[in-house]
N, C-alpha and C positions, 0 to 999 in steps of 0.2 A: 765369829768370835775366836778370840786367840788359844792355839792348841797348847799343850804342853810344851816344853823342849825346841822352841822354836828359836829360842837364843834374840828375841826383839827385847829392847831396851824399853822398859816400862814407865811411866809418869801415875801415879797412881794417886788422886784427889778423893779427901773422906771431909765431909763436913754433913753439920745439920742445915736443913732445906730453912732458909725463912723466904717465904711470897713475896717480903717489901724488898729483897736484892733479887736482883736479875741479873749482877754481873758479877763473874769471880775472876782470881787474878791466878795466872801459872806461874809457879817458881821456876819452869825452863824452860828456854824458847822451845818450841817443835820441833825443830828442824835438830834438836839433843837426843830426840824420844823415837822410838817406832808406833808406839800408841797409848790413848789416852784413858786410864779405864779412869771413870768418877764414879762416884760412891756417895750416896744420898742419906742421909737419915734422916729420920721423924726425931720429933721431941724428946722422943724415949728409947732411941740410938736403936732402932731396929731399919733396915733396909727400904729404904721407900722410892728410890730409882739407882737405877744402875746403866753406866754409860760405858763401850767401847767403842774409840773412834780413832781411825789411821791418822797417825799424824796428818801425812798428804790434806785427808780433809779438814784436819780442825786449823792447819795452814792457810783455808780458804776464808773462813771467817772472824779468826781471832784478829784482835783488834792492841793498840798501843796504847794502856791507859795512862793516868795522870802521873802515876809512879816511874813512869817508862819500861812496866813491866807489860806483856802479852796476858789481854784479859779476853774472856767470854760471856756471853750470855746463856744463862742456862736452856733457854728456850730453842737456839740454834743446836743443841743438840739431840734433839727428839729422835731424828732418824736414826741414831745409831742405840736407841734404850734397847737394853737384853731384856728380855720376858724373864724373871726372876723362878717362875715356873720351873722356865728347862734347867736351873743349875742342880749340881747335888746337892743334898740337903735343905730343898725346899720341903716346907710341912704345910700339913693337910690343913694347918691355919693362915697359909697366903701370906708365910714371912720364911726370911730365913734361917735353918737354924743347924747347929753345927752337926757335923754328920755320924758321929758317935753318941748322939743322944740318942 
């Protein structure tokens, strides 16, 4: 997972999960970014996956959809989900929540 102060150039995706898509689209090629974080919500905008992935690797799978934009499948990214656990300000109800509460 990425440290602080490391100076990588970020690409940072927040959307709500629906099941019937499978594929999203990136607003910059990879080869712009150093990594990928995506950001999952539930219906009720609370954190339901969390993705960090090196550019290098989402270069191996992403794909050129119809828009002639660089799209993925949510599914190819699995290897790289954070356990939402380790971050700070995880609560004792298995969500995230800001760390001054």
């Amino acid at each position: 997972m990425l440290e602080r102060s490391t100076g990588a150039r970020l690409q940072v995706k927040t959307q709500t999960f629906d099941p019937k898509n499978q594929w999203n689209y990136l607003t910059t090629k990879p080869e712009f970014f150093d990594r990928l974080l995506v950001v999952l919500l539930t219906d009720t905008l609370t954190v339901r996956d969390l993705y960090d992935i090196p550019s290098e690797d989402i270069q191996k799978f992403v794909r050129v959809g119809k828009e002639n934009k660089p799209i993925y499948r949510f599914k190819d990214l699995e290897p790289w989900r954070v356990q939402t656990s380790s971050l700070p300000g995880y609560g004792k109800f298995g969500r995230v929540v800001p760390i001054n509460s």
